[in-house]
C-alpha positions, -999 to 999 in steps of 0.1 A, spaced: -6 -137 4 26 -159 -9 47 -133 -21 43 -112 12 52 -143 32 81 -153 8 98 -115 8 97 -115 44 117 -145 49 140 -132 24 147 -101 36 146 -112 71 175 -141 60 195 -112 41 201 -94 70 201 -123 98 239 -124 86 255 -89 89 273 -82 122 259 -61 147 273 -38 166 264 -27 204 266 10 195 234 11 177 217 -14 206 192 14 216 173 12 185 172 -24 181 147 -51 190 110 -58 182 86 -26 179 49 -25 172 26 2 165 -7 23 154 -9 42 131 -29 71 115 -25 78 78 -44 102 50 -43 88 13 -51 101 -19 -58 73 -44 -54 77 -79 -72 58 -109 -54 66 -145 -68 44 -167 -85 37 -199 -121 25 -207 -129 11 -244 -168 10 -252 -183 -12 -278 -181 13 -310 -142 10 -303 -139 46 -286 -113 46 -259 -114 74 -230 -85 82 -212 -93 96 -175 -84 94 -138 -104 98 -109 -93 100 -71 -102 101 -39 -89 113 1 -94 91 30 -83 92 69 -75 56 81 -60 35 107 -36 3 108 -10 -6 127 30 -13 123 49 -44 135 88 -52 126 122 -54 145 152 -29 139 190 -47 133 215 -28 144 243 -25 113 267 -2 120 274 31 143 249 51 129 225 29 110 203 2 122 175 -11 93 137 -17 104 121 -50 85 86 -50 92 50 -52 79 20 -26 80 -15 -31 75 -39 -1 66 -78 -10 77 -103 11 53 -113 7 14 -117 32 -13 -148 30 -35 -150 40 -71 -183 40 -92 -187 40 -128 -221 53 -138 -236 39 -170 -253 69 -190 -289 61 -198 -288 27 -178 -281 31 -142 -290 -9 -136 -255 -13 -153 -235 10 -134 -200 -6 -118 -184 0 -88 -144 -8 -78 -135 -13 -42 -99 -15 -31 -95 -23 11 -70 -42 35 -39 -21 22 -12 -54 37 29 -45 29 62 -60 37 92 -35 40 126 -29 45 135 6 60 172 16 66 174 43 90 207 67 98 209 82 132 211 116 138 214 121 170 208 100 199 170 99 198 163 106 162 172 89 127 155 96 89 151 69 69 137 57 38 116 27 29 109 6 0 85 -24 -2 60 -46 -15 23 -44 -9 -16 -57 -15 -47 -50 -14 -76 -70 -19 -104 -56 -50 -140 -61 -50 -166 -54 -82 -203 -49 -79 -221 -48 -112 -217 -68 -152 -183 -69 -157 -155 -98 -143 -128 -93 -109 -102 -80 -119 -67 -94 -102 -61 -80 -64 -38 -54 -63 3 -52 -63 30 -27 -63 57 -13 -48 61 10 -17 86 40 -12 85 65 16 111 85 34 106 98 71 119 105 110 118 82 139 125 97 173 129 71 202 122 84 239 143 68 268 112 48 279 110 26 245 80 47 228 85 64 196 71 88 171 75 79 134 63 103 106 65 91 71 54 106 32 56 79 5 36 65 -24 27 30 -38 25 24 -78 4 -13 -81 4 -29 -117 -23 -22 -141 -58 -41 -134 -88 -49 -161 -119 -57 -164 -144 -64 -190 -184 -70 -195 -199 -104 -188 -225 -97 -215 -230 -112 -253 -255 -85 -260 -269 -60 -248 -298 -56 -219 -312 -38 -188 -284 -44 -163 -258 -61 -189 -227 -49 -200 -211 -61 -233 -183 -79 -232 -166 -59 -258 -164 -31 -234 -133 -33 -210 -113 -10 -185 -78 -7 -174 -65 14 -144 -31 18 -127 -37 22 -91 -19 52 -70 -20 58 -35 -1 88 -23 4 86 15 19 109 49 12 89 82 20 90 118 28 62 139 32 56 179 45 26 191 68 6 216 100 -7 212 111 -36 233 
């Protein structure tokens, strides 16, 4: 989790030097939150088999989950104040590969603990409300069950756009819609030949993770 620590402390250091300015006070401060999201992830990828055949494919899959939201909003002008925070989505997505004829060689991908860093400028609209958009980097940790090796854990980039409202008593409402693109994973067989349960190593898979997002958060700013 290096990279997640070492952005943070970048972005938090990028904007510890701009000026701020009282007339966008009522957004700023720490917030925290939880949040409710429905995902659609996307596999596109590739599988070779041991004659030298490639498929090209995708597979996906819906899920409800639950995380929660913690950052602090700068104030950096009038109208605009910038949110740098970190989310972190509870819940995994499985994906099985079944093995035609041979079931005891059958593979299945797991992707959970969706982690991200962000930075989200926001533009007020009114007194209570802004839009904003978001871009960021994120994680999630892979899992493989069945012949074949680990592929890497996931990482990509995140970009939403969205509405924050902010009631007089701190608590707010913010409803986003975004999408995160990781880099391209692989995997291969562990096996030198072929047996009950084994899968050659000549046979590999690539995918390039999507996860297509809208969620809902409720938190507190203090």
């Amino acid at each position: 989790m290096s990279k997640l620590k070492t952005m943070l402390f970048v972005l938090l250091a990028s904007v510890a030097t701009s000026p701020l300015f009282a007339s966008a006070s009522d957004w700023a401060g720490p917030y925290v939150g939880i949040q409710a999201s429905i995902i659609g992830v996307e596999l596109q990828g590739t599988h070779n088999d041991r004659a030298g055949d490639i498929t090209n494919g995708a597979v996906g899959k819906f899920a409800t989950i639950g995380g929660f939201d913690i950052g602090y909003a700068f104030p950096m002008g009038e109208n605009a104040f910038i949110d740098i925070g970190g989310s972190y989505v509870a819940g995994k997505a499985a994906f099985k590969h079944d093995n035609v004829g041979n079931s005891n060689a059958d593979v299945t991908f797991t992707a959970e603990n969706l982690m991200s860093v962000y930075l989200q400028p926001n533009f007020a609209v009114s007194d209570s409300s802004a839009i904003f958009f978001k871009v960021g980097y994120s994680e999630a940790e892979t899992t493989v069950t069945g012949d074949v090796t680990a592929p890497s854990d996931l990482e990509g980039t995140t970009y939403a756009i969205g509405t924050k409202s902010l009631l007089p008593s701190g608590l707010f409402v913010k409803t986003e819609a975004g999408f995160t693109e990781y880099d391209e994973i692989s995997s291969t067989g562990k096996s030198a030949s072929q047996a009950a349960g084994k899968i050659l190593n000549s046979v590999t898979v690539k995918a390039e993770p999507t996860i297509a997002y809208g969620a809902i958060t409720i938190g507190m700013k203090f």
